[in-house]
Structures are given as C-alpha cells and as structure tokens.
N, C-alpha and C positions, 0 to 999 in steps of 0.2 A: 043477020038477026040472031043467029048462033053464038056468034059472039059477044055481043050484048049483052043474050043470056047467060053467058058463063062468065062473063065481066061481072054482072049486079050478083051471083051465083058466089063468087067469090068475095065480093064486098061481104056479103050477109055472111060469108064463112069468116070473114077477118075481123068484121064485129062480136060475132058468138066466139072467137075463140081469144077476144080480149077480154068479154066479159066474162067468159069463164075463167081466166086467168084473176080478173080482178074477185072473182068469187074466193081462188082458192087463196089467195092474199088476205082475203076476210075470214075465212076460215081458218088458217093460219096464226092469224092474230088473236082470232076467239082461241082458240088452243093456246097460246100462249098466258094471254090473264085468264084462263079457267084453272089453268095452270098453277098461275101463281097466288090468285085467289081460294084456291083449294091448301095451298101451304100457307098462307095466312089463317085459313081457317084453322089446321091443324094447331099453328101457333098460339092463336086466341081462346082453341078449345084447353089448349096445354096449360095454358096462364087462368082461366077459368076455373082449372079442376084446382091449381097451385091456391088460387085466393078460397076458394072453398074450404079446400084444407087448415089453412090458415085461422078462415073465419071461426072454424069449428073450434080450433086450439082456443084461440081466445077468445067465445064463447064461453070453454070449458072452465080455463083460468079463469074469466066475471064470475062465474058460479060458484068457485072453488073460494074467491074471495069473499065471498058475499054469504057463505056457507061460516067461514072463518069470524067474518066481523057479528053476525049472527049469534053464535058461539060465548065471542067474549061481549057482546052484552049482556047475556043471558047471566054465565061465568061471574061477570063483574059487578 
C-alpha cells in the first residue's frame, strides 16, 4: 500500500513539475515579446516625436507662404 502511495505521490510530483516547467517556458516567452514589444514602442514613440517635428516645420512654412502671398496681393 506504501508503495502505491509513493508511486501516485511521485506521478503528481512528475506532473507539477512539468507544468511548472511548461510555466516558466511561458514566462519566458512573455519576457521575450514584452521585450521586444517595449523597443518597438520606443521606436514608434522615436518616429512620432520625428513626424511631429516635421509637421510643425511645415506647418510653419504654410504659414509663412500664406503670410507672403497675403502680402503681395495687398502690395500688388
């Protein structure tokens, strides 16, 4: 009967400690794309602020033409 119990005793151990095994392989992975997902984000935040920049410039230059052409109808 002893034995039995330390038979089924050790099944239960061999399955807890495959699925803890399978845990940390999911754990693992989630670390990995949080990972890599977090330098994407950096990337996307980098090229965000770049086109921002951008927008602003030529914004500034619409305005600066539009000020101009303004100007010489007035002028003209």
């Amino acid at each position: 009967m002893a034995d039995n119990v330390n038979v089924m005793f050790e099944q239960q151990l061999k399955r807890l400690e495959q699925r803890v095994d399978a845990l940390v392989n999911v754990c693992d992975q989630l670390q990995d794309e949080n990972r890599s997902l977090k330098q994407r984000q950096d990337v996307l935040t980098a090229e965000r602020a770049t086109l921002l920049q951008k927008n602003e410039q030529v914004r500034a230059r619409v305005e600066a033409m539009i000020g101009r052409l303004k100007a010489m109808e007035q002028g003209g």
